[in-house]
C-alpha positions in Angstrom: 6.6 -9.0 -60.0 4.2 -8.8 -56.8 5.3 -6.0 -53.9 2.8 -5.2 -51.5 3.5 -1.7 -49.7 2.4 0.3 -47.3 2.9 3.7 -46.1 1.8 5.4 -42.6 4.2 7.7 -41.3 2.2 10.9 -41.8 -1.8 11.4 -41.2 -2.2 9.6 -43.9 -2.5 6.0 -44.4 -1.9 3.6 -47.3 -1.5 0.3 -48.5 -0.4 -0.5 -52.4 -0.5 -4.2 -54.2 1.4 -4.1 -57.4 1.1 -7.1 -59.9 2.4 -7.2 -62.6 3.2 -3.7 -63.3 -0.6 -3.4 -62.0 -1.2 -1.3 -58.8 -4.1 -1.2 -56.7 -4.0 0.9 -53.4 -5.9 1.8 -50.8 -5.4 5.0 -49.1 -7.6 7.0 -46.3 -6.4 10.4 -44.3 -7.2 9.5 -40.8 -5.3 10.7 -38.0 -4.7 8.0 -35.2 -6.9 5.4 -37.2 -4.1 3.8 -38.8 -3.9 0.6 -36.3 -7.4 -0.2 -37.0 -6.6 0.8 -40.9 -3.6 -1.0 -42.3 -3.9 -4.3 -41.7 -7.6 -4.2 -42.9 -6.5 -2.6 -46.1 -3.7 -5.4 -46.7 -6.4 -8.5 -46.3 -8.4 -6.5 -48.8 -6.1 -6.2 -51.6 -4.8 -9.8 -51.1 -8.5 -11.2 -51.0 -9.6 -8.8 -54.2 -6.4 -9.8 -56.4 -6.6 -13.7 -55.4 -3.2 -13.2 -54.5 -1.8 -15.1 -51.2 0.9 -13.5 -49.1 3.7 -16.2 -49.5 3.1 -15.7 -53.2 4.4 -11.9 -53.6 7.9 -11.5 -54.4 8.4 -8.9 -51.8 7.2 -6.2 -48.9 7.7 -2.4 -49.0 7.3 0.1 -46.5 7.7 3.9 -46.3 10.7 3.5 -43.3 10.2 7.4 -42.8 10.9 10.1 -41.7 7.2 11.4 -40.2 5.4 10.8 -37.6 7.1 8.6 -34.7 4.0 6.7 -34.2 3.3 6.5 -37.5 6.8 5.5 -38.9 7.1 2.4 -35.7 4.0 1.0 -36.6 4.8 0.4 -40.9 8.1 -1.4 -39.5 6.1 -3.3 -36.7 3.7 -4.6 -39.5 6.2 -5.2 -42.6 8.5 -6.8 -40.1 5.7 -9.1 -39.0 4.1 -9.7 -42.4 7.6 -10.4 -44.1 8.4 -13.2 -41.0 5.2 -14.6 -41.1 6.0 -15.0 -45.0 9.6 -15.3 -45.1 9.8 -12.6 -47.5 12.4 -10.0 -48.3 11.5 -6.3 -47.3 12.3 -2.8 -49.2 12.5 0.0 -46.7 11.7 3.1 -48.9 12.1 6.8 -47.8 9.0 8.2 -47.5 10.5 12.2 -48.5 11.4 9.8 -52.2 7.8 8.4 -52.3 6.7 12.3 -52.0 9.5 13.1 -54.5 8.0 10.5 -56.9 4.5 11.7 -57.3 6.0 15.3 -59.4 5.4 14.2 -63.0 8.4 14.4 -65.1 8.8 16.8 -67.4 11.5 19.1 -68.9 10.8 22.4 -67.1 11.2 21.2 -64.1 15.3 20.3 -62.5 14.6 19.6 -58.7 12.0 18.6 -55.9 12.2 20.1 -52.9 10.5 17.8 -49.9 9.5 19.4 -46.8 6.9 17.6 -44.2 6.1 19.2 -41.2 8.1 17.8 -38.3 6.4 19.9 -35.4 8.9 21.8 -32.6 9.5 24.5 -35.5 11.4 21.8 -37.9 10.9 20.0 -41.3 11.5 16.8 -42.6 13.2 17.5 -45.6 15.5 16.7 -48.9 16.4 17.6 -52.2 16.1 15.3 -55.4 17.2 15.8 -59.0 15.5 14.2 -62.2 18.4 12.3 -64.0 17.7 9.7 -66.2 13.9 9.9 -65.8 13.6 9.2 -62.3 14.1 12.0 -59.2 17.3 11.0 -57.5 18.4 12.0 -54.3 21.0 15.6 -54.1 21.5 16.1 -50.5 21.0 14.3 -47.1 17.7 13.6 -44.9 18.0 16.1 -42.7 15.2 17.4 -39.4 15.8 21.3 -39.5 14.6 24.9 -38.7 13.3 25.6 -42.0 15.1 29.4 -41.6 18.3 27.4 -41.2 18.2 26.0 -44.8 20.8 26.4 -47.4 20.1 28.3 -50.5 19.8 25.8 -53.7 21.1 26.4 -57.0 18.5 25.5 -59.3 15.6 27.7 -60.2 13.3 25.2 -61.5 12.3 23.8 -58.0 8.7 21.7 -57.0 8.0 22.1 -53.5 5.9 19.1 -51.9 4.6 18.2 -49.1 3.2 19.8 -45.9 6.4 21.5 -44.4 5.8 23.7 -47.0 2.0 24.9 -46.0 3.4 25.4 -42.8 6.2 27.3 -43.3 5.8 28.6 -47.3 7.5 32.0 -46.6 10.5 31.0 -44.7 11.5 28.0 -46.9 11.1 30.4 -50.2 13.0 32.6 -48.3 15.7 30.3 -47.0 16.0 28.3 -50.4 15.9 31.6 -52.5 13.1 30.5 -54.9 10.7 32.7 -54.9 8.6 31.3 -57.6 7.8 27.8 -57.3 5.2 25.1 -58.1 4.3 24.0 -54.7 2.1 20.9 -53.8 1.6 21.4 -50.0 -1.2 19.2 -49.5 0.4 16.4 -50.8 0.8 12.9 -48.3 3.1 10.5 -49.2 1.2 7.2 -50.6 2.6 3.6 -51.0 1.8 3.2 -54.3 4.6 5.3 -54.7 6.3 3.8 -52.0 5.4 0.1 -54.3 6.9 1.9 -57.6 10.3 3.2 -55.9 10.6 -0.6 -54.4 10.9 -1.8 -58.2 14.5 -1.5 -58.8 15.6 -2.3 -55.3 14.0 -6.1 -55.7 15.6 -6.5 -59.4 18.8 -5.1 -58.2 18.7 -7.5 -54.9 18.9 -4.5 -52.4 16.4 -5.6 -49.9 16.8 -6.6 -46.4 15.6 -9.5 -44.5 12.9 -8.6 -42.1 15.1 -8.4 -38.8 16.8 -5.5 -40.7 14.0 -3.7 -41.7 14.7 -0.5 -39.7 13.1 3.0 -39.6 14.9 6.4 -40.2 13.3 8.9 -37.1 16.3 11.4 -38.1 14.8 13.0 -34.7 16.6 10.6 -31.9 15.1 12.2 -28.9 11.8 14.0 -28.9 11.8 14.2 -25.1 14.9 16.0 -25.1 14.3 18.6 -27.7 11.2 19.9 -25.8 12.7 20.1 -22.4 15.0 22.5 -24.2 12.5 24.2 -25.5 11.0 24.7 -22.3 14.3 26.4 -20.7 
C-alpha cells in the first residue's frame, strides 16, 4: 500500500510517504512557512522513493481541528493533489494523529488531547486503547478548558500543547492530578499516514470534492467581538 500524508494545522508542518509498510516523513516547526513548505516536502519524497503520484493508492490529510489557516491549506492541497491524480483521500483527525504517537502499553487506559485553540479554549478529545489501537470516547469539542467534565479513568496521557498552556486548570477540571503529560508534542503525518491504514482497506475514503475540514470553531470573528463587549 502507498499513502502520502500530510499534516499542517498546527505550527508545525509535515508530510509522510508510506510504502509498503515503510514511512518516510518530512517534518519542520515553522510558523507561517508552511505554503512555501508542503508542497516542497511532497516533490521530495515522491522524487527520493521513485514513486509517481498516480501510482499511490491514496492521499491523507490531518482535516483538523488547529489552526484555521493551517487546517484550509492541508484540504486546499490534498484536494488538489487527489484531482490532479484522481485519487481517493483519507481525512484524518488531527487530535487522533496526536492520540496515536502514546506508545501502548498496559499502564496506561486513556489519552487526553488538548491543543491550544487561542480565545481561552482547547481543542480537545478523549481516546481509549481497545484492541491495541486508541479509539475515540467522547466528541471533538472547542472549550474553556475550566468547563471540562471530570473523566473516569486514572490512567490518563495528556498530549499536546493545550496542556502547556493551561496544565493546572485541565488537571483540575479532569481530576487527574497525576498524569504523564507530553505538552510539546505536534501532531505529525506520519501518524496521520498510519491512522489512514484501515480507512483505505476498509474503503472509507472520500473522493476529493468531499474532502472537508473539521474548524469545530465556525466563527472566529464572532467570538472576539464578544469578547470585546
Amino acid at each position: 500500500m502507498k499513502i502520502l500524508a500530510i499534516e499542517t494545522a498546527t505550527e508545525a508542518c509535515s508530510a509522510a510517504l508510506l510504502i509498503d509498510g515503510e514511512i518516510t516523513e518530512r517534518f519542520k516547526v515553522a510558523p507561517r512557512e508552511h505554503g512555501n513548505l508542503i508542497l516542497p516536502m511532497v516533490d521530495e519524497l515522491l522524487v527520493d522513493s521513485g514513486v509517481q503520484l498516480a501510482q499511490l493508492d491514496a492521499l491523507a490529510f490531518g482535516r483538523g481541528p488547529g489552526s484555521f489557516t493551517g487546517v484550509r491549506m492541508a484540504t486546499g492541497v490534498v484536494q488538489g493533489l487527489a484531482f490532479a491524480a484522481d485519487l481517493p483521500v483519507a481525512a484524518i483527525s488531527t487530535l487522533h494523529a496526536l492520540a496515536n504517537q502514546v506508545e501502548l502499553n498496559s499502564q496506561i487506559e486513556h489519552v487526553f488531547v488538548a491543543l491550544d485553540a487561542r480565545m481561552g479554549e482547547i481543542y480537545c478529545c478523549e481516546y481509549e486503547a481497545k484492541n491495541g489501537v486508541f479509539e475515540k470516547t467522547s466528541e471533538e469539542q472547542v472549550i474553556a478548558p475550566e468547563k471540562l467534565n471530570r473523566l473516569s479513568a486514572k490512567n490518563t496521557v495528556g498530549i499536546g500543547h493545550g496542556w502547556r498552556t493551561y496544565l493546572d486548570i485541565i488537571q483540575t477540571s479532569i481530576g487527574c492530578p497525576t498524569l504523564v503529560v507530553y505538552p510539546d508534542a505536534l501532531p505529525r503525518a506520519v501518524d496521520v499516514a498510519q491512522l489512514a491504514i484501515p480507512v483505505v482497506e476498509k474503503g472509507e475514503t472520500v473522493a476529493a470534492e468531499h474532502a472537508m475540514p473539521v474548524y469545530l470553531r465556525d466563527n472566529v470573528a464572532k467570538k472576539k467581538a464578544q469578547q470585546l463587549t
